[in-house]
HTML snippet that shows the backbone in 3Dmol.js (N, CA, C, O; Angstrom):
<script src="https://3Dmol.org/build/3Dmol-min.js"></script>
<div id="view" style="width:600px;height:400px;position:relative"></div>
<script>
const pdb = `
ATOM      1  N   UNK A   1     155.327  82.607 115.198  1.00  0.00           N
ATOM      2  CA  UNK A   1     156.447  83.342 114.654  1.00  0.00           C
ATOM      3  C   UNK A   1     156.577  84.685 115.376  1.00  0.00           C
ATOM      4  O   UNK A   1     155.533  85.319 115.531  1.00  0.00           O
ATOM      5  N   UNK A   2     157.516  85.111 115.755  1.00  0.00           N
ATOM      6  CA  UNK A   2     158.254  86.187 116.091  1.00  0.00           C
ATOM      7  C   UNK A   2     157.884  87.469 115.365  1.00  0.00           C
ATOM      8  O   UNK A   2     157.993  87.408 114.141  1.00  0.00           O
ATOM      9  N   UNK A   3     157.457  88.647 115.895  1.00  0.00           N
ATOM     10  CA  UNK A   3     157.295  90.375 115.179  1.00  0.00           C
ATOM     11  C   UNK A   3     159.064  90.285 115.375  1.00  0.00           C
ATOM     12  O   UNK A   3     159.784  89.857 116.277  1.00  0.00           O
ATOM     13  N   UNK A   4     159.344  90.965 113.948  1.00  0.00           N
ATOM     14  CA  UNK A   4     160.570  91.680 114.221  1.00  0.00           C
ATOM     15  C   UNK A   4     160.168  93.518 113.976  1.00  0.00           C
ATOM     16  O   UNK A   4     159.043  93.996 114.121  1.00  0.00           O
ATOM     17  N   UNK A   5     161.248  94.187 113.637  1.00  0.00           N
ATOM     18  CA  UNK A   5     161.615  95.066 113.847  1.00  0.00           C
ATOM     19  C   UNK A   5     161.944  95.283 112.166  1.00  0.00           C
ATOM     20  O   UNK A   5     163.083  95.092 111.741  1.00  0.00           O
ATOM     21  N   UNK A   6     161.236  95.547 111.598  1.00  0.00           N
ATOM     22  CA  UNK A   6     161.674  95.745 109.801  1.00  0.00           C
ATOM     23  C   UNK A   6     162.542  96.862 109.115  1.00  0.00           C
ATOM     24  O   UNK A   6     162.397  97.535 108.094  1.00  0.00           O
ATOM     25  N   UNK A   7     163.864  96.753 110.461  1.00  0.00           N
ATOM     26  CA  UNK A   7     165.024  97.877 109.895  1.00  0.00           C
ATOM     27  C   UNK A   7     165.563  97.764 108.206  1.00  0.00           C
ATOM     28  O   UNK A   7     165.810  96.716 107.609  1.00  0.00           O
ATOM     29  N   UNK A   8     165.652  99.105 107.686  1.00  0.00           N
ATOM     30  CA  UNK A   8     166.250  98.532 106.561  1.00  0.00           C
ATOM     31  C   UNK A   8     165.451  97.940 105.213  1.00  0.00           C
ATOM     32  O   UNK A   8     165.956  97.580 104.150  1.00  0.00           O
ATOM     33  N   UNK A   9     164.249  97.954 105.545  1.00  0.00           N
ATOM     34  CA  UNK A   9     162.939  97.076 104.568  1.00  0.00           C
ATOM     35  C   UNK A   9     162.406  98.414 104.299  1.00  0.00           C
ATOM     36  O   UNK A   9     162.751  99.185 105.194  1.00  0.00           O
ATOM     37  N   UNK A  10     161.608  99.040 103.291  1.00  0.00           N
ATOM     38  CA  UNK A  10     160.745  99.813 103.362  1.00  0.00           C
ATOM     39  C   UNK A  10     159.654  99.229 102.084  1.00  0.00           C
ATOM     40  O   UNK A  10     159.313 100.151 101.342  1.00  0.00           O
ATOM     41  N   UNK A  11     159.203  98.196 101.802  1.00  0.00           N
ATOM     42  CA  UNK A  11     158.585  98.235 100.896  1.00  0.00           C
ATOM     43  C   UNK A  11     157.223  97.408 101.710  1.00  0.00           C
ATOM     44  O   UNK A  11     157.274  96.297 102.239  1.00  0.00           O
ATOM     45  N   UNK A  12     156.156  98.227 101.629  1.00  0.00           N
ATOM     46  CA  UNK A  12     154.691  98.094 102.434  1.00  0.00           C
ATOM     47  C   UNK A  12     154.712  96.570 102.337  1.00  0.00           C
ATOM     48  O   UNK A  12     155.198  95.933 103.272  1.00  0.00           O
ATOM     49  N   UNK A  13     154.284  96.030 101.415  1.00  0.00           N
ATOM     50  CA  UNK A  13     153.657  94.821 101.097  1.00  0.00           C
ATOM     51  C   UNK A  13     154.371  93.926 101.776  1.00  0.00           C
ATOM     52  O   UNK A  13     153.700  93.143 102.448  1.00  0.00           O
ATOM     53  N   UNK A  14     155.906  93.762 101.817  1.00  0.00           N
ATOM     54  CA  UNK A  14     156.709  93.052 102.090  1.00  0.00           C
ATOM     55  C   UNK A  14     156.305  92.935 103.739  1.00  0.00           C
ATOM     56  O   UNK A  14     155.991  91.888 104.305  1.00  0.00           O
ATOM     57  N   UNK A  15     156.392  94.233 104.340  1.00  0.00           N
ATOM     58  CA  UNK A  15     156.324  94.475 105.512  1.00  0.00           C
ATOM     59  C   UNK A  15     154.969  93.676 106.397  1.00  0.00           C
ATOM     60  O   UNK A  15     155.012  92.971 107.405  1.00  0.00           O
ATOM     61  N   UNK A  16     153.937  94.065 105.655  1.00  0.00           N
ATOM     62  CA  UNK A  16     152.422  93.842 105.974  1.00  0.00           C
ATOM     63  C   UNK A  16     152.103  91.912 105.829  1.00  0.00           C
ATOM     64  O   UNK A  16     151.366  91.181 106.491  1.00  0.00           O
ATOM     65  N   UNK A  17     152.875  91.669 104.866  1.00  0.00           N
ATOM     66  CA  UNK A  17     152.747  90.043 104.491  1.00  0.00           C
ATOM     67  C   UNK A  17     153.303  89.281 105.629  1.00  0.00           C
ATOM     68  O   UNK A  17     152.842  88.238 106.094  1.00  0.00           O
ATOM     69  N   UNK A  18     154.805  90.211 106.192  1.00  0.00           N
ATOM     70  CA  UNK A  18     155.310  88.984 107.143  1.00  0.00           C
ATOM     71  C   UNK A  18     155.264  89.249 108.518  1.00  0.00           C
ATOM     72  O   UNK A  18     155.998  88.738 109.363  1.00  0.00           O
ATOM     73  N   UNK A  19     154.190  90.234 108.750  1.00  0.00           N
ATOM     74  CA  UNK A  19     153.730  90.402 109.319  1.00  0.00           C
ATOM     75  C   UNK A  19     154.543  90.859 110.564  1.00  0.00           C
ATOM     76  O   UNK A  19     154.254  90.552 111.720  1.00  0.00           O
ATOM     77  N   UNK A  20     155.676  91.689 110.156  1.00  0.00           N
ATOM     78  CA  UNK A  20     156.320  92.168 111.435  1.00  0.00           C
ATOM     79  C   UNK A  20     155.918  93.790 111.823  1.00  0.00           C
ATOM     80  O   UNK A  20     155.042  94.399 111.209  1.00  0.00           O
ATOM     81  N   UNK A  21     156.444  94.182 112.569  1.00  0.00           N
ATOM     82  CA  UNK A  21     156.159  95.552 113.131  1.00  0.00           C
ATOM     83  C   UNK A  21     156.058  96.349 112.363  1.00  0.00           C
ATOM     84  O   UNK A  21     157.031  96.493 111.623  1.00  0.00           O
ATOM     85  N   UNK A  22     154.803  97.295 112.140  1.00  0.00           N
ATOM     86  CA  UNK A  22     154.642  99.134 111.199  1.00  0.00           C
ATOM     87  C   UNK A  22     153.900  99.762 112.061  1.00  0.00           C
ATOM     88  O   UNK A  22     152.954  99.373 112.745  1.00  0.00           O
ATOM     89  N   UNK A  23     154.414 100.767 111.966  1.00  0.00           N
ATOM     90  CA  UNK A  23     153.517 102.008 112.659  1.00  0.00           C
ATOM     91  C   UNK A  23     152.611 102.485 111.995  1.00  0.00           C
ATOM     92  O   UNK A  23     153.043 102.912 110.924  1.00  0.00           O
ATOM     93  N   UNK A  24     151.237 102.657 112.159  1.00  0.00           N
ATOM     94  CA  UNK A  24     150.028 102.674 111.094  1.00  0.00           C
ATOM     95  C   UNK A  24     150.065 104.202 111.040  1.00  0.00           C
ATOM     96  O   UNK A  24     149.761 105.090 111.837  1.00  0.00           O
ATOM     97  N   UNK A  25     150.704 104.158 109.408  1.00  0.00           N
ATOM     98  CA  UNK A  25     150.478 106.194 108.892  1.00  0.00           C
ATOM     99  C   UNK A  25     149.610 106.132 107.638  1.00  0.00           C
ATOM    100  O   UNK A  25     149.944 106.854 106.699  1.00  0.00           O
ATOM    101  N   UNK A  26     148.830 105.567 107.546  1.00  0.00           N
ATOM    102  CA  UNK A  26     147.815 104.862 106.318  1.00  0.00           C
ATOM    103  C   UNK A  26     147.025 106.110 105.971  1.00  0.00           C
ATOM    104  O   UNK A  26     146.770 106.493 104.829  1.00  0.00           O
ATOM    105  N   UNK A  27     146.537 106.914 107.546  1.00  0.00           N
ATOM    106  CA  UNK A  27     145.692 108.108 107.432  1.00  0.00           C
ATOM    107  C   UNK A  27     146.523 109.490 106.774  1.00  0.00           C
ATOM    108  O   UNK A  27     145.784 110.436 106.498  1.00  0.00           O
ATOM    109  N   UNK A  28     147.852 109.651 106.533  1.00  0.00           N
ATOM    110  CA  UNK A  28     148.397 109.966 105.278  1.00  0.00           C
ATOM    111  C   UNK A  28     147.836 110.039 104.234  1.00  0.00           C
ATOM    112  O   UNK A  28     147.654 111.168 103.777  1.00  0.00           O
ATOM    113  N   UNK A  29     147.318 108.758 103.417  1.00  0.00           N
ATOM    114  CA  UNK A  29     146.562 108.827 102.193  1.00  0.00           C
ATOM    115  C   UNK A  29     145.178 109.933 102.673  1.00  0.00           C
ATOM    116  O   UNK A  29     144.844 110.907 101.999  1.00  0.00           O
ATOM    117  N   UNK A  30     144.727 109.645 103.552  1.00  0.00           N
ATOM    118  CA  UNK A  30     143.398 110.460 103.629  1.00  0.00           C
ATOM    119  C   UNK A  30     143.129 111.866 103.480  1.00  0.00           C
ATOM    120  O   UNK A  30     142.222 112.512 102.957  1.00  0.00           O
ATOM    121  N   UNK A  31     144.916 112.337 104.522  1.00  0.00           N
ATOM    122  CA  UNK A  31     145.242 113.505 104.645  1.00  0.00           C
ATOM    123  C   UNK A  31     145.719 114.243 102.554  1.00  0.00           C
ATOM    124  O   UNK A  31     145.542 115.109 101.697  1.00  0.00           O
ATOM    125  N   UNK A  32     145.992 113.719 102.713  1.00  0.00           N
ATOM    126  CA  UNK A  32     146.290 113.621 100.492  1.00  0.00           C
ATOM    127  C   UNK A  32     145.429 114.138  99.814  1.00  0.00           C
ATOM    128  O   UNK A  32     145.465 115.264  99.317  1.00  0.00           O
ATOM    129  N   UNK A  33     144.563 113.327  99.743  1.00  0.00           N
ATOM    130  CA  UNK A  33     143.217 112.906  98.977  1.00  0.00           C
ATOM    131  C   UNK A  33     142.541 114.247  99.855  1.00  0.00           C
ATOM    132  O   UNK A  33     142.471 115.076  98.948  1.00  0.00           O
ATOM    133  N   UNK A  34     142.073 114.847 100.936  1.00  0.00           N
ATOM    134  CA  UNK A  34     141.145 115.941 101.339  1.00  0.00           C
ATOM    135  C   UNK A  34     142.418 117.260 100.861  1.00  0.00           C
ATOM    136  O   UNK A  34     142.023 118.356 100.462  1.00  0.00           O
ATOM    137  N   UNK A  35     143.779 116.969 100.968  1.00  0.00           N
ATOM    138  CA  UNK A  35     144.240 118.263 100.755  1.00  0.00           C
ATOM    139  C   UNK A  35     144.143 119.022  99.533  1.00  0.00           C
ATOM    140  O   UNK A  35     143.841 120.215  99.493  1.00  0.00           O
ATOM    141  N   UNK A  36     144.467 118.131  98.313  1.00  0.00           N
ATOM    142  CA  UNK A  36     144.206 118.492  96.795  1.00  0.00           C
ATOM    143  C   UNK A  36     145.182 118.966  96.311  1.00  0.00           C
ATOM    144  O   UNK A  36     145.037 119.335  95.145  1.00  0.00           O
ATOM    145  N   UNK A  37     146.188 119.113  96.770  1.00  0.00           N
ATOM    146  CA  UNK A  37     147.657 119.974  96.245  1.00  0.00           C
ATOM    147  C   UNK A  37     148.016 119.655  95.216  1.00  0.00           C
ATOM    148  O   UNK A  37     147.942 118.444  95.005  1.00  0.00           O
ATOM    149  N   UNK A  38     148.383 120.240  94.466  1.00  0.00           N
ATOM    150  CA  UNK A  38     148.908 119.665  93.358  1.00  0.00           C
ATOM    151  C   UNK A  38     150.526 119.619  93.819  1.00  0.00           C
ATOM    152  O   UNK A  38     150.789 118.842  92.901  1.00  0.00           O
ATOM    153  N   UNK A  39     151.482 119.754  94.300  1.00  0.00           N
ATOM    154  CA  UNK A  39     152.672 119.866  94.696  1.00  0.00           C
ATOM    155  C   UNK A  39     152.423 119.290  96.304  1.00  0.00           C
ATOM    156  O   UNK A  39     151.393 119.763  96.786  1.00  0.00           O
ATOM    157  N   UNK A  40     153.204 118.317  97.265  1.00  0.00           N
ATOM    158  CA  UNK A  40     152.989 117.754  98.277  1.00  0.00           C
ATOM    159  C   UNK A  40     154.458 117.663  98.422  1.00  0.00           C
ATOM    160  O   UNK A  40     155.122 116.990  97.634  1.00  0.00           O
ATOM    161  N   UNK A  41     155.065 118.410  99.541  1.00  0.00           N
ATOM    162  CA  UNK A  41     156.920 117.955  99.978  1.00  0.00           C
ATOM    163  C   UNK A  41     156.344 117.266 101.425  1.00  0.00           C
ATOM    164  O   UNK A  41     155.207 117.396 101.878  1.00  0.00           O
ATOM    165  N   UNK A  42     157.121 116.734 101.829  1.00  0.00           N
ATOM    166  CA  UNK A  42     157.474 115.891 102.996  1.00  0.00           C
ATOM    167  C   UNK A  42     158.729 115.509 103.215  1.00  0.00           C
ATOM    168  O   UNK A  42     159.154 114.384 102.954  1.00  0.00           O
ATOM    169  N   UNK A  43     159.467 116.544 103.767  1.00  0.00           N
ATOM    170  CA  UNK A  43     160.862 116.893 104.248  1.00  0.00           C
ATOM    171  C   UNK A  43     161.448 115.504 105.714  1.00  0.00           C
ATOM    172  O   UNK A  43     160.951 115.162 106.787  1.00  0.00           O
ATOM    173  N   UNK A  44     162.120 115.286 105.302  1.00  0.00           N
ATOM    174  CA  UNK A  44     162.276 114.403 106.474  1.00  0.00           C
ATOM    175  C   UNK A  44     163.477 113.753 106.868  1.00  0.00           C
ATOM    176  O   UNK A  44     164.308 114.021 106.000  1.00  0.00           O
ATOM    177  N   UNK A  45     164.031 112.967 107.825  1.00  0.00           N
ATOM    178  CA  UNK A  45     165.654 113.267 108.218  1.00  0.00           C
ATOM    179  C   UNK A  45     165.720 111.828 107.502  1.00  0.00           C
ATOM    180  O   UNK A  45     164.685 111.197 107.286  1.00  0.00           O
ATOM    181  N   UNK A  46     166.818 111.408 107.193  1.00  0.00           N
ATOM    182  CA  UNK A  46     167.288 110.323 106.589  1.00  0.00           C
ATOM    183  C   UNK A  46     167.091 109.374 107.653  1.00  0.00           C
ATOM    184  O   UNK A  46     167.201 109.610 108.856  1.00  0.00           O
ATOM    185  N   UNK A  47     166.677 107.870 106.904  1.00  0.00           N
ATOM    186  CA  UNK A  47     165.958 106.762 107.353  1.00  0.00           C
ATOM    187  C   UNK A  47     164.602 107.111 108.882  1.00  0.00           C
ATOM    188  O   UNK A  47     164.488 106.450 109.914  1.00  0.00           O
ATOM    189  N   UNK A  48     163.920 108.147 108.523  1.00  0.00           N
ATOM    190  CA  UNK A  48     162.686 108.276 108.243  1.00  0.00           C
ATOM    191  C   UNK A  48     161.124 107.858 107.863  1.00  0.00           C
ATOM    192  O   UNK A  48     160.029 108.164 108.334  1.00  0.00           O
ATOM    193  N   UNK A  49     161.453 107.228 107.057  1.00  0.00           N
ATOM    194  CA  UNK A  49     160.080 106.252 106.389  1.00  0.00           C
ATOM    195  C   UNK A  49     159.859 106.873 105.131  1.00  0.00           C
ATOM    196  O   UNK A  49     159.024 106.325 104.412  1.00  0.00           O
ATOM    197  N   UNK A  50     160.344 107.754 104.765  1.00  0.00           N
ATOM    198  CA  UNK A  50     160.160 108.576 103.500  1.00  0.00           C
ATOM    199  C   UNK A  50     160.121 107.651 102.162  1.00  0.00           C
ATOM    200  O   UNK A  50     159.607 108.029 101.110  1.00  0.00           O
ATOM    201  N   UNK A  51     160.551 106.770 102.294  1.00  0.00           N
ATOM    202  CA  UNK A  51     160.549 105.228 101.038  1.00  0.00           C
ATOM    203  C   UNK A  51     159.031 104.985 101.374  1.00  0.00           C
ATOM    204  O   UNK A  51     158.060 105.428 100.760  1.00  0.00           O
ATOM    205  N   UNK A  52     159.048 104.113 102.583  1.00  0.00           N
ATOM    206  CA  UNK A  52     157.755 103.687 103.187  1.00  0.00           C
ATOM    207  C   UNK A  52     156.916 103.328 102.838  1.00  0.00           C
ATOM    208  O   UNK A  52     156.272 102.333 102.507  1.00  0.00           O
ATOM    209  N   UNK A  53     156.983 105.026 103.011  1.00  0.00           N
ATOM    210  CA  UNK A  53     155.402 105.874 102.836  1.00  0.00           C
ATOM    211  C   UNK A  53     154.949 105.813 101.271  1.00  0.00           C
ATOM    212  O   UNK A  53     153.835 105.570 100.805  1.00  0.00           O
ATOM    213  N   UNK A  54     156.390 106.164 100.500  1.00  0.00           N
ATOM    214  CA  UNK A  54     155.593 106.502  99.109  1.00  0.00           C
ATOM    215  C   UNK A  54     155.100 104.819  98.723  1.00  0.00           C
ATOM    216  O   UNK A  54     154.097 104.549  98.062  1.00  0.00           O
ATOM    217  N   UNK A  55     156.147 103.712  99.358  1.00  0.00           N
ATOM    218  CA  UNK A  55     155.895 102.140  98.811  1.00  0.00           C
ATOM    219  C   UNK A  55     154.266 102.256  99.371  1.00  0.00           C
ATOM    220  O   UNK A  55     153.380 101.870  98.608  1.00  0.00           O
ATOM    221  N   UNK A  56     153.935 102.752 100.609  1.00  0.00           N
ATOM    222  CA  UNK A  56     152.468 102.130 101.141  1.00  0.00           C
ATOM    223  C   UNK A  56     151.200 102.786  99.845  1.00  0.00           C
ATOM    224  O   UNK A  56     150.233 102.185  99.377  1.00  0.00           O
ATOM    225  N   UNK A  57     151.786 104.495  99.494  1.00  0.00           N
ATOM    226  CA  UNK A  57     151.364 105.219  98.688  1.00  0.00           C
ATOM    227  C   UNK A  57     151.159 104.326  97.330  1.00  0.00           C
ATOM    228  O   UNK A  57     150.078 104.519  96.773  1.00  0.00           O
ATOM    229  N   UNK A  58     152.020 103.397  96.728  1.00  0.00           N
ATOM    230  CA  UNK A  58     151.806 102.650  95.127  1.00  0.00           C
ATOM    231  C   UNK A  58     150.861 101.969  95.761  1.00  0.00           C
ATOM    232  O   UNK A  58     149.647 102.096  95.600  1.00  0.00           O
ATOM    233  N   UNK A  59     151.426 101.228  96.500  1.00  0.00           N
ATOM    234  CA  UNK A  59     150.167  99.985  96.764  1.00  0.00           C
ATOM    235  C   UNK A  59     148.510 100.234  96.967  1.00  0.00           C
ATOM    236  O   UNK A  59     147.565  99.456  96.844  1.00  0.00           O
ATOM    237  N   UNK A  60     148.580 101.772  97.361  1.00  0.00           N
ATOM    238  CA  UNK A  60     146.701 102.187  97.788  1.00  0.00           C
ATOM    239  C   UNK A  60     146.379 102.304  96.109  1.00  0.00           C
ATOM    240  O   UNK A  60     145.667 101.528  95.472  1.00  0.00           O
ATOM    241  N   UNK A  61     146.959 103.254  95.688  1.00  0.00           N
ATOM    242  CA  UNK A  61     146.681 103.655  94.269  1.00  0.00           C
ATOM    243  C   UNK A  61     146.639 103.079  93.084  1.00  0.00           C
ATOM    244  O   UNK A  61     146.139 103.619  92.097  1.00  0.00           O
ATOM    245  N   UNK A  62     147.377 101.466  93.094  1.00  0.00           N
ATOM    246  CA  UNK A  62     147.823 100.478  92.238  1.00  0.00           C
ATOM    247  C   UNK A  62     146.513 100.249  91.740  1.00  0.00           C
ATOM    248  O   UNK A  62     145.707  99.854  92.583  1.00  0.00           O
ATOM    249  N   UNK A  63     145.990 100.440  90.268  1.00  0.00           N
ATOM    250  CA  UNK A  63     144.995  99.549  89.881  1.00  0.00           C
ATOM    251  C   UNK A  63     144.875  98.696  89.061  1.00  0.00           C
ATOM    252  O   UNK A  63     143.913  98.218  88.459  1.00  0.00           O
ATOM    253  N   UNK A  64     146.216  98.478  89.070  1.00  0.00           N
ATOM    254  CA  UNK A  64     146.418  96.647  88.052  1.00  0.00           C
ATOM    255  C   UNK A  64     145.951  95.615  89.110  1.00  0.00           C
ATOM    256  O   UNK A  64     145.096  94.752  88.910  1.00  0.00           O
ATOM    257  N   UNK A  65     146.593  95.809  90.198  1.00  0.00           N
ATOM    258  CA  UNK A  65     146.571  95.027  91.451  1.00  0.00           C
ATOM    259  C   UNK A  65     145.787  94.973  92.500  1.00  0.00           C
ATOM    260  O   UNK A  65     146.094  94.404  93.548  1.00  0.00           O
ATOM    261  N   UNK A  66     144.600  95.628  92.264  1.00  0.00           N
ATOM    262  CA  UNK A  66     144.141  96.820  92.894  1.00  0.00           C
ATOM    263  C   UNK A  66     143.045  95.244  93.929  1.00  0.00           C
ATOM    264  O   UNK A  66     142.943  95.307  95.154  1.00  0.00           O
ATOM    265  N   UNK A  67     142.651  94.517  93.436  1.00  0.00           N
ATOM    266  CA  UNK A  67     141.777  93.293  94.739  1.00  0.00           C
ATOM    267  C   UNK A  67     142.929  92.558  95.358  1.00  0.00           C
ATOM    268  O   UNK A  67     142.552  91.728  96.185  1.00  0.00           O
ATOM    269  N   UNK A  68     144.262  92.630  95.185  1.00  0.00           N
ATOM    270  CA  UNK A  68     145.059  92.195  95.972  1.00  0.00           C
ATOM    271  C   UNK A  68     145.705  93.111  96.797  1.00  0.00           C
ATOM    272  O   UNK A  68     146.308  92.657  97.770  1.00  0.00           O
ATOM    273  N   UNK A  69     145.695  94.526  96.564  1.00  0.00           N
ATOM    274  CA  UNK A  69     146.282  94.740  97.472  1.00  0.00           C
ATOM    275  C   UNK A  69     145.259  95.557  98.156  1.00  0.00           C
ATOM    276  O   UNK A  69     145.647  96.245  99.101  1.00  0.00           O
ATOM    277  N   UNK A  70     144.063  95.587  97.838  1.00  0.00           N
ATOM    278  CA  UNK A  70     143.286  96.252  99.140  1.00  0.00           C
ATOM    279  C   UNK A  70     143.079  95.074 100.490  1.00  0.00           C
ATOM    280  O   UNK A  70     142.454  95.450 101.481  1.00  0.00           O
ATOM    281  N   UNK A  71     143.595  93.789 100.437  1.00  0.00           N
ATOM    282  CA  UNK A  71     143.876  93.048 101.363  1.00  0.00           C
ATOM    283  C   UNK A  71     145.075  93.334 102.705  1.00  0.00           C
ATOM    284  O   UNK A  71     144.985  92.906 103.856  1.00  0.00           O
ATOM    285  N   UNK A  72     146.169  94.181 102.121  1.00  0.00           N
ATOM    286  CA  UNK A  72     147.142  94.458 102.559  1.00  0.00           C
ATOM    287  C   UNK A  72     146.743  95.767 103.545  1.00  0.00           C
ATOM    288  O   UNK A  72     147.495  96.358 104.319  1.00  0.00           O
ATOM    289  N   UNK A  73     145.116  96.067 103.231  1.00  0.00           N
ATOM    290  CA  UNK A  73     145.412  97.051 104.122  1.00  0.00           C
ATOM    291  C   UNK A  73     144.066  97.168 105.450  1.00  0.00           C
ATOM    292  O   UNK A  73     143.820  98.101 106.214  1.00  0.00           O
ATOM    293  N   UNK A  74     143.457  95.934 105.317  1.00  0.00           N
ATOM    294  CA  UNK A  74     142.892  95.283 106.310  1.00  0.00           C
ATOM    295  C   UNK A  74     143.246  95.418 108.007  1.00  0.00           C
ATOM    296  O   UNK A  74     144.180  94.882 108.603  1.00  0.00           O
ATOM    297  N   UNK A  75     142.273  96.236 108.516  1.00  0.00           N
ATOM    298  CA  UNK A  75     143.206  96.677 109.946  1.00  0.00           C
ATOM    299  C   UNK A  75     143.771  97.496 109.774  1.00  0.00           C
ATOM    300  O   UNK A  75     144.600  97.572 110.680  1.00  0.00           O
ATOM    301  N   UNK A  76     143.890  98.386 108.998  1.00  0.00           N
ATOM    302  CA  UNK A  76     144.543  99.295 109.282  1.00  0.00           C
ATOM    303  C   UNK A  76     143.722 100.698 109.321  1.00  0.00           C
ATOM    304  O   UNK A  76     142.532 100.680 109.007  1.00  0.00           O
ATOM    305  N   UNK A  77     144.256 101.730 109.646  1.00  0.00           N
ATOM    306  CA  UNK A  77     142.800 102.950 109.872  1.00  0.00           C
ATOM    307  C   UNK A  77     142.415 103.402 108.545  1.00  0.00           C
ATOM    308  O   UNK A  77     141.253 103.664 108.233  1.00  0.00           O
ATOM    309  N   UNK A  78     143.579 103.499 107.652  1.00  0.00           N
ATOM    310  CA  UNK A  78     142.784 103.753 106.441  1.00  0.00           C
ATOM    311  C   UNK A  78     141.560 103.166 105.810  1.00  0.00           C
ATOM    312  O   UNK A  78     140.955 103.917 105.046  1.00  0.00           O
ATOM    313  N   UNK A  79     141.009 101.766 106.018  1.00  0.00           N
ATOM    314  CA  UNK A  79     140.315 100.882 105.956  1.00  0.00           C
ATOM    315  C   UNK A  79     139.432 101.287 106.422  1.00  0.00           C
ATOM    316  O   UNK A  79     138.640 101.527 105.511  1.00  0.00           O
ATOM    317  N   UNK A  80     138.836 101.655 107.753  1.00  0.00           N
ATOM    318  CA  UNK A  80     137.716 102.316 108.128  1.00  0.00           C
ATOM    319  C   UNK A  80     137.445 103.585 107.779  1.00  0.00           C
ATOM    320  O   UNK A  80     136.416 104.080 108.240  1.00  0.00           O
ATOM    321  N   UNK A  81     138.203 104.296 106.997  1.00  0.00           N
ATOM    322  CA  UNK A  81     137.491 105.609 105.914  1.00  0.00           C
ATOM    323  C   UNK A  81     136.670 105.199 105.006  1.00  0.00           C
ATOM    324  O   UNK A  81     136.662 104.073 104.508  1.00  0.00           O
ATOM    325  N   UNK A  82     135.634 106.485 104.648  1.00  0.00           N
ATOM    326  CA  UNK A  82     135.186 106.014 103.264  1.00  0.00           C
ATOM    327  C   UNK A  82     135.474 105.777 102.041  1.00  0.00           C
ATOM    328  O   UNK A  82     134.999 105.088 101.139  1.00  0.00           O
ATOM    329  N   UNK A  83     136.905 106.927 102.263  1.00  0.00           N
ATOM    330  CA  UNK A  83     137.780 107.520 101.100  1.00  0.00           C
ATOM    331  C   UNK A  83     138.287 106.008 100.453  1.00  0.00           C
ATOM    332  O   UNK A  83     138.502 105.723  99.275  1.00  0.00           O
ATOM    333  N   UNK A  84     138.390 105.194 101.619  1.00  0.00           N
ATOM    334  CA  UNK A  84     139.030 104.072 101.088  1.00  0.00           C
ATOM    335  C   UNK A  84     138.133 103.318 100.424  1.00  0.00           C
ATOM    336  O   UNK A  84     138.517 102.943  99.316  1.00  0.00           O
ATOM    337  N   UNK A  85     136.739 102.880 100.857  1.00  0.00           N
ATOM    338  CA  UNK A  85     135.668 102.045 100.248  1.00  0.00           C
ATOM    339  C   UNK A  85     135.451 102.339  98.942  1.00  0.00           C
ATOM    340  O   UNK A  85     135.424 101.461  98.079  1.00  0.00           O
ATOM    341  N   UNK A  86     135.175 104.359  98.547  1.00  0.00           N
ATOM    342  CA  UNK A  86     135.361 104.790  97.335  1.00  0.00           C
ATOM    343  C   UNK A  86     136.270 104.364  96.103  1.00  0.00           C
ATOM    344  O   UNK A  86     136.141 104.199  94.890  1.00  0.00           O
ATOM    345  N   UNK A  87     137.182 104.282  96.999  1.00  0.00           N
ATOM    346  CA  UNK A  87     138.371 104.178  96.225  1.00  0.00           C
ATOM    347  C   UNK A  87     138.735 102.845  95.913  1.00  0.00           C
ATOM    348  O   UNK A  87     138.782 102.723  94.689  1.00  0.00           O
ATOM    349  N   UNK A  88     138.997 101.854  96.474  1.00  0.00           N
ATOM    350  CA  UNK A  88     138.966 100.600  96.603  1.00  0.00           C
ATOM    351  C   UNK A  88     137.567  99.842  95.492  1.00  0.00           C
ATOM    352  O   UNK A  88     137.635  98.977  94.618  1.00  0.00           O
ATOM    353  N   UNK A  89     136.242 100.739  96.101  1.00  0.00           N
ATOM    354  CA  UNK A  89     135.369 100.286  94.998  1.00  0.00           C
ATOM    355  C   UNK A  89     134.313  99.180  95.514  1.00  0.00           C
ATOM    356  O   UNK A  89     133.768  98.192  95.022  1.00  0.00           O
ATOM    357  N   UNK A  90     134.301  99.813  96.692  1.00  0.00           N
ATOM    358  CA  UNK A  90     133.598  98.551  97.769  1.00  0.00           C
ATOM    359  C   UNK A  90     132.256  98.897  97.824  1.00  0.00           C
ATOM    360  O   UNK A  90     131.472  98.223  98.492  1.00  0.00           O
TER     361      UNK A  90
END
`;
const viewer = $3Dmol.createViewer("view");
viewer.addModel(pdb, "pdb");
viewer.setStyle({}, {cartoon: {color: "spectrum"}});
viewer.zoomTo();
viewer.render();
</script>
């Protein structure tokens, strides 16, 4: 099967399942989690990733779902943090 180009999609899971093209900003969460802010803006120009990001953001943090979707993030750099093993529960 063919990588496309996932114009127009912004929801992680969707993206990661069919396995077409993302640019890995996973280390975002990491940057989060060490900053501590209680207030976080991320200003950004329209169609951006600004959806994206917050969709990739539910899916790390989800803990209803939380052994299915730490699959989704396999390969990716967040995965080789600890922050993630912690968190995840590994």
């Amino acid at each position: 099967m063919k990588k496309r180009i996932p114009v127009g999609r912004s929801d992680f899971k969707d993206i990661i399942e069919s396995g077409d093209y993302y640019i890995d900003k996973t280390l975002l969460i990491k940057e989060m989690i060490a900053d501590g802010s209680a207030i976080m803006l991320f200003p950004r120009s329209r169609r951006f990733g600004k959806t994206l990001n917050l969709s990739t953001l539910r899916y790390f943090f989800d803990r209803k779902n939380a052994d299915k979707n730490r699959r989704l993030f396999d390969g990716l750099a967040i995965a080789q943090e600890s922050e993630f093993n912690e968190h995840q529960g590994r």
